[in-house]
C-alpha positions in Angstrom: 71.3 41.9 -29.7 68.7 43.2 -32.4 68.1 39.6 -33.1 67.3 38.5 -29.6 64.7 41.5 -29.6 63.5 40.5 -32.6 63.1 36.7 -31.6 62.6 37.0 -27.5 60.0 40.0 -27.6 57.6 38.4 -30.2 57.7 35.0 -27.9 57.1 36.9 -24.7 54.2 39.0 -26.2 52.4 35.9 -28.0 53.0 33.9 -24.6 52.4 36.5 -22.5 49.0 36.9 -24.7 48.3 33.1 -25.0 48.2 33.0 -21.2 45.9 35.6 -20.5 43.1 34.1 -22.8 44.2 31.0 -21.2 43.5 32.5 -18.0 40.3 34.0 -18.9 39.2 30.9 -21.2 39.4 29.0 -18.0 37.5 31.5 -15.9 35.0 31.5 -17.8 34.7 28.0 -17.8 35.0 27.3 -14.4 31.7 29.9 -14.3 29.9 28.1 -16.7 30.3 24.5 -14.4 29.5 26.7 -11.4 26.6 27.8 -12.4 25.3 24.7 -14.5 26.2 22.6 -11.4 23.6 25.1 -9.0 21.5 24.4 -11.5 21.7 20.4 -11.5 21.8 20.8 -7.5 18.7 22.2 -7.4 16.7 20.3 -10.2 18.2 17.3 -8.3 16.5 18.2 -5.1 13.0 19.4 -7.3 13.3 15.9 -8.2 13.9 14.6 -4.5 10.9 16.7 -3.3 8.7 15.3 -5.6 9.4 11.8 -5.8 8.7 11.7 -1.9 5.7 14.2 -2.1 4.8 11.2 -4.9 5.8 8.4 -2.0 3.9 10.0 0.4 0.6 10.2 -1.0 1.2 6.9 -2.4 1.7 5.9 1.4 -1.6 7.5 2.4 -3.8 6.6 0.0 -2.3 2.8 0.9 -3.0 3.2 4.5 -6.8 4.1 3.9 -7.2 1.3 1.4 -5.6 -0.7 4.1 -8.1 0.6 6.9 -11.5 0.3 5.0 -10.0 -3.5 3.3 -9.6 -4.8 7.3 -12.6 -2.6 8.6 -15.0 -4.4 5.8 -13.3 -7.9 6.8 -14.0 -7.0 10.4 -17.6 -6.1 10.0 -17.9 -9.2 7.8 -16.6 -11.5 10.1 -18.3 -10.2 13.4 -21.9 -10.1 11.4 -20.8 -13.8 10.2 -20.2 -14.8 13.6 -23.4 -13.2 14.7 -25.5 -15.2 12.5 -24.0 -18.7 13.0 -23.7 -18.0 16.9 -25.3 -21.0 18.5 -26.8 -19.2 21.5 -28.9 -15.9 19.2 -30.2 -13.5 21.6 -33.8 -12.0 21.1 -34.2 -10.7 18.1 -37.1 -8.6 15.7 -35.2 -9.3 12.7 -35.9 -12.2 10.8 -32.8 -15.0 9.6 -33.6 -13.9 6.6 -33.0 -9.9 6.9 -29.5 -11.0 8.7 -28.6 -13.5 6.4 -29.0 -10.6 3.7 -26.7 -8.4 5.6 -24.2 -10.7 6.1 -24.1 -11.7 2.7 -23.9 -8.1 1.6 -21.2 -7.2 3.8 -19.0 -11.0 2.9 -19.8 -9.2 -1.3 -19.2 -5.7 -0.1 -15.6 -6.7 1.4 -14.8 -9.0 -1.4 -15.2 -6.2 -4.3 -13.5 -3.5 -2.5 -10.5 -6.1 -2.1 -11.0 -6.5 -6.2 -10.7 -3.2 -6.8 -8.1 -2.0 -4.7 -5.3 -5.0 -4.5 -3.0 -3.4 -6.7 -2.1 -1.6 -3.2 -2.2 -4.5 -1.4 1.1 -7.0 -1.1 0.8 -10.4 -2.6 1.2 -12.0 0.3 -1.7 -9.4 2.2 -3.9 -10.2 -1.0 -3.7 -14.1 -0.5 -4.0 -13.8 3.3 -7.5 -11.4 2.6 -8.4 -14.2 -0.6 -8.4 -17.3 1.9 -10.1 -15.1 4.8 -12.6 -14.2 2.4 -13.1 -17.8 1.1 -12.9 -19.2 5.0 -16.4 -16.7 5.7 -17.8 -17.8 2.0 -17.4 -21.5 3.0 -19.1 -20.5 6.5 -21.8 -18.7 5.3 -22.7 -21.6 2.8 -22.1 -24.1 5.3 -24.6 -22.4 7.6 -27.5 -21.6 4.9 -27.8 -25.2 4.0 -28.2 -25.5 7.8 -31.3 -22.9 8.1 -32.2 -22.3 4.3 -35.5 -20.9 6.0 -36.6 -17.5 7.7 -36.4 -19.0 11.5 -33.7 -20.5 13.0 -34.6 -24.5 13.4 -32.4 -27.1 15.1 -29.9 -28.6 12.8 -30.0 -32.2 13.1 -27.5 -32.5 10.1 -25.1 -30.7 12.5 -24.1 -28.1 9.7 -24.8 -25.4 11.5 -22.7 -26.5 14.7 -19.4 -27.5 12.5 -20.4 -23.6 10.5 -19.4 -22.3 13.8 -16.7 -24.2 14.6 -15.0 -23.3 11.2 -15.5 -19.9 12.2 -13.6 -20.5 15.3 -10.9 -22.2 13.8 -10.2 -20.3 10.7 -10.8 -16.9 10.9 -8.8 -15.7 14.0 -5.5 -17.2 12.8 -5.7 -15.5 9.3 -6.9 -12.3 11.0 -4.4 -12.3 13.3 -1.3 -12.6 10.2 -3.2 -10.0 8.5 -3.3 -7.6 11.3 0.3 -8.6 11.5 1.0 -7.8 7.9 -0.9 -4.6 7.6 1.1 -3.5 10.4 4.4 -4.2 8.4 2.9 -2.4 5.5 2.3 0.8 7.4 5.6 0.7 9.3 7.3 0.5 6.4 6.0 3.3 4.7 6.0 5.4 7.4 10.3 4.9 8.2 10.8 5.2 4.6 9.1 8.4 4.8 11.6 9.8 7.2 
Protein backbone atom coordinates (compact mmCIF):
# COMPACT_ATOMS: atom_id res chain seq x y z
CA UNK A 1 0.00 0.00 0.00
CA UNK A 2 2.99 2.45 0.85
CA UNK A 3 3.93 2.09 -2.73
CA UNK A 4 0.59 3.09 -4.17
CA UNK A 5 0.84 6.29 -1.83
CA UNK A 6 4.03 6.82 -2.89
CA UNK A 7 3.33 6.49 -6.75
CA UNK A 8 -0.70 7.61 -6.86
CA UNK A 9 -0.34 10.73 -4.41
CA UNK A 10 2.58 12.37 -6.32
CA UNK A 11 0.52 11.81 -9.78
CA UNK A 12 -2.68 13.30 -8.25
CA UNK A 13 -0.85 16.28 -6.78
CA UNK A 14 1.35 17.14 -10.03
CA UNK A 15 -2.08 16.53 -12.05
CA UNK A 16 -4.20 17.99 -9.81
CA UNK A 17 -1.48 21.06 -10.04
CA UNK A 18 -0.97 20.86 -13.84
CA UNK A 19 -4.67 21.49 -14.26
CA UNK A 20 -5.19 24.35 -12.21
CA UNK A 21 -2.43 26.42 -14.10
CA UNK A 22 -4.00 24.88 -17.09
CA UNK A 23 -7.13 26.28 -15.98
CA UNK A 24 -5.88 29.56 -15.13
CA UNK A 25 -3.31 29.72 -18.21
CA UNK A 26 -6.44 29.52 -20.20
CA UNK A 27 -8.29 32.15 -18.38
CA UNK A 28 -6.06 34.30 -18.78
CA UNK A 29 -5.92 33.80 -22.27
CA UNK A 30 -9.31 33.89 -23.11
CA UNK A 31 -8.99 37.58 -21.25
CA UNK A 32 -6.33 38.61 -23.19
CA UNK A 33 -8.49 37.76 -26.79
CA UNK A 34 -11.44 39.47 -25.08
CA UNK A 35 -10.09 42.30 -24.54
CA UNK A 36 -7.64 42.64 -27.70
CA UNK A 37 -10.77 41.67 -29.76
CA UNK A 38 -12.89 45.09 -28.07
CA UNK A 39 -10.06 46.63 -29.02
CA UNK A 40 -9.95 45.53 -32.87
CA UNK A 41 -13.94 46.05 -32.79
CA UNK A 42 -13.63 49.38 -32.08
CA UNK A 43 -10.48 50.55 -34.15
CA UNK A 44 -12.51 48.66 -36.85
CA UNK A 45 -15.41 50.94 -36.53
CA UNK A 46 -12.81 54.27 -36.01
CA UNK A 47 -11.78 53.13 -39.31
CA UNK A 48 -15.47 52.74 -40.70
CA UNK A 49 -16.34 56.28 -39.36
CA UNK A 50 -13.67 57.70 -41.04
CA UNK A 51 -13.49 56.28 -44.27
CA UNK A 52 -17.26 57.44 -44.78
CA UNK A 53 -16.65 60.92 -43.00
CA UNK A 54 -13.66 60.67 -45.95
CA UNK A 55 -16.56 59.53 -48.60
CA UNK A 56 -18.75 62.01 -47.65
CA UNK A 57 -16.87 65.09 -48.05
CA UNK A 58 -15.47 63.62 -51.03
CA UNK A 59 -19.24 63.40 -52.22
CA UNK A 60 -19.78 67.02 -51.43
CA UNK A 61 -17.07 68.67 -52.55
CA UNK A 62 -18.03 66.49 -56.03
CA UNK A 63 -21.48 67.71 -56.04
CA UNK A 64 -20.37 71.51 -55.94
CA UNK A 65 -17.75 70.90 -58.55
CA UNK A 66 -20.61 69.30 -60.42
CA UNK A 67 -23.03 72.41 -59.81
CA UNK A 68 -20.64 75.36 -60.77
CA UNK A 69 -19.01 72.79 -63.93
CA UNK A 70 -22.97 72.70 -65.47
CA UNK A 71 -23.93 76.25 -64.03
CA UNK A 72 -20.75 77.83 -66.13
CA UNK A 73 -21.81 75.52 -69.20
CA UNK A 74 -25.33 76.82 -68.74
CA UNK A 75 -24.49 80.44 -68.63
CA UNK A 76 -22.07 79.80 -71.50
CA UNK A 77 -24.54 78.32 -73.65
CA UNK A 78 -27.57 80.71 -73.02
CA UNK A 79 -25.09 83.92 -73.50
CA UNK A 80 -23.87 81.89 -76.80
CA UNK A 81 -27.34 81.57 -77.89
CA UNK A 82 -28.03 85.16 -77.06
CA UNK A 83 -25.39 86.46 -79.37
CA UNK A 84 -26.03 84.25 -82.51
CA UNK A 85 -29.95 84.65 -81.98
CA UNK A 86 -31.16 85.75 -85.40
CA UNK A 87 -33.95 88.03 -84.16
CA UNK A 88 -31.57 90.47 -81.20
CA UNK A 89 -33.81 92.52 -79.29
CA UNK A 90 -32.89 96.31 -78.60
CA UNK A 91 -29.86 96.60 -77.18
CA UNK A 92 -27.19 99.56 -75.66
CA UNK A 93 -24.45 97.09 -75.70
CA UNK A 94 -22.37 96.93 -78.57
CA UNK A 95 -21.53 93.18 -80.55
CA UNK A 96 -18.49 93.76 -79.39
CA UNK A 97 -18.99 94.16 -75.35
CA UNK A 98 -21.27 90.76 -75.87
CA UNK A 99 -18.96 89.04 -77.92
CA UNK A 100 -16.36 89.72 -74.98
CA UNK A 101 -18.75 88.16 -72.49
CA UNK A 102 -19.50 85.38 -74.23
CA UNK A 103 -16.10 84.53 -74.93
CA UNK A 104 -15.16 85.06 -71.27
CA UNK A 105 -17.81 82.85 -70.05
CA UNK A 106 -17.06 79.84 -73.22
CA UNK A 107 -12.88 80.40 -71.30
CA UNK A 108 -14.23 80.79 -67.90
CA UNK A 109 -16.23 77.27 -68.21
CA UNK A 110 -13.49 75.60 -70.05
CA UNK A 111 -10.63 76.29 -67.21
CA UNK A 112 -12.79 75.41 -64.36
CA UNK A 113 -13.54 72.03 -66.27
CA UNK A 114 -9.42 71.86 -66.47
CA UNK A 115 -8.96 72.18 -63.15
CA UNK A 116 -11.48 70.29 -61.55
CA UNK A 117 -11.93 66.95 -63.94
CA UNK A 118 -10.13 64.76 -61.64
CA UNK A 119 -13.80 64.72 -59.93
CA UNK A 120 -15.43 64.45 -62.96
CA UNK A 121 -16.11 60.79 -64.68
CA UNK A 122 -14.45 60.12 -67.96
CA UNK A 123 -17.36 59.74 -69.70
CA UNK A 124 -18.88 63.38 -67.91
CA UNK A 125 -15.39 64.89 -68.94
CA UNK A 126 -15.77 63.92 -72.66
CA UNK A 127 -19.49 64.75 -72.71
CA UNK A 128 -18.38 68.54 -71.12
CA UNK A 129 -14.94 68.44 -73.82
CA UNK A 130 -17.29 68.07 -77.03
CA UNK A 131 -20.08 70.53 -75.43
CA UNK A 132 -17.32 72.86 -74.95
CA UNK A 133 -15.88 72.36 -78.42
CA UNK A 134 -19.69 72.42 -79.98
CA UNK A 135 -19.91 76.39 -78.42
CA UNK A 136 -16.06 77.03 -79.48
CA UNK A 137 -16.98 75.97 -83.08
CA UNK A 138 -20.20 78.32 -82.75
CA UNK A 139 -18.68 81.12 -81.43
CA UNK A 140 -15.97 81.03 -84.27
CA UNK A 141 -18.38 80.26 -86.76
CA UNK A 142 -20.45 83.29 -85.83
CA UNK A 143 -17.35 85.90 -85.49
CA UNK A 144 -16.25 85.29 -88.93
CA UNK A 145 -19.97 86.13 -89.63
CA UNK A 146 -19.95 89.71 -87.81
CA UNK A 147 -16.06 90.25 -87.16
CA UNK A 148 -17.31 94.00 -86.61
CA UNK A 149 -18.94 95.99 -83.56
CA UNK A 150 -22.67 95.93 -85.32
CA UNK A 151 -24.54 93.28 -86.26
CA UNK A 152 -24.66 93.31 -90.42
CA UNK A 153 -26.49 90.85 -92.57
CA UNK A 154 -24.57 87.80 -93.41
CA UNK A 155 -24.67 87.13 -96.88
CA UNK A 156 -22.06 84.23 -96.41
CA UNK A 157 -24.89 82.61 -94.33
CA UNK A 158 -22.33 81.85 -91.42
CA UNK A 159 -24.11 83.32 -89.03
CA UNK A 160 -27.56 81.49 -89.92
CA UNK A 161 -25.82 77.77 -90.04
CA UNK A 162 -23.82 79.38 -86.25
CA UNK A 163 -27.27 79.10 -85.08
CA UNK A 164 -28.43 76.20 -86.40
CA UNK A 165 -25.33 74.32 -84.87
CA UNK A 166 -26.36 75.70 -81.81
CA UNK A 167 -29.69 74.18 -82.15
CA UNK A 168 -28.53 71.00 -83.11
CA UNK A 169 -25.66 70.26 -80.91
CA UNK A 170 -25.85 71.69 -77.73
CA UNK A 171 -29.28 70.42 -76.34
CA UNK A 172 -28.55 66.69 -77.02
CA UNK A 173 -25.09 66.77 -75.14
CA UNK A 174 -26.71 68.87 -72.44
CA UNK A 175 -29.36 66.74 -72.09
CA UNK A 176 -26.78 63.35 -71.52
CA UNK A 177 -24.88 65.50 -69.23
CA UNK A 178 -27.74 66.49 -67.13
CA UNK A 179 -28.39 62.83 -67.36
CA UNK A 180 -25.03 61.86 -66.14
CA UNK A 181 -24.52 64.32 -63.45
CA UNK A 182 -27.67 63.03 -62.15
CA UNK A 183 -26.11 59.48 -61.93
CA UNK A 184 -23.11 60.85 -60.32
CA UNK A 185 -25.08 62.45 -57.42
CA UNK A 186 -27.36 59.48 -56.99
CA UNK A 187 -24.78 57.45 -56.57
CA UNK A 188 -23.02 59.04 -54.03
CA UNK A 189 -25.79 59.85 -52.19
CA UNK A 190 -27.11 55.73 -51.81
CA UNK A 191 -23.63 54.87 -51.16
CA UNK A 192 -23.81 57.20 -48.38
CA UNK A 193 -26.56 55.44 -46.73
Amino acid sequence: MELWKTLIVPSLVSSSVFGLLTLLFRKSIQRWFDRNLEQYKSELEIGRIEHSTRFSLLHQRRAEVIGIVYGRLVKASRLLEQLVEPLQPVDDRSLRDKTEEVRLAILGSIYYHDEHRIYLDDDVCTLIDEFHDAMRRVFAKFRVAEPGDKYTPDPSGQWEQSWRDLQAKLPPIKMKLELQFRNALATGQQAQT
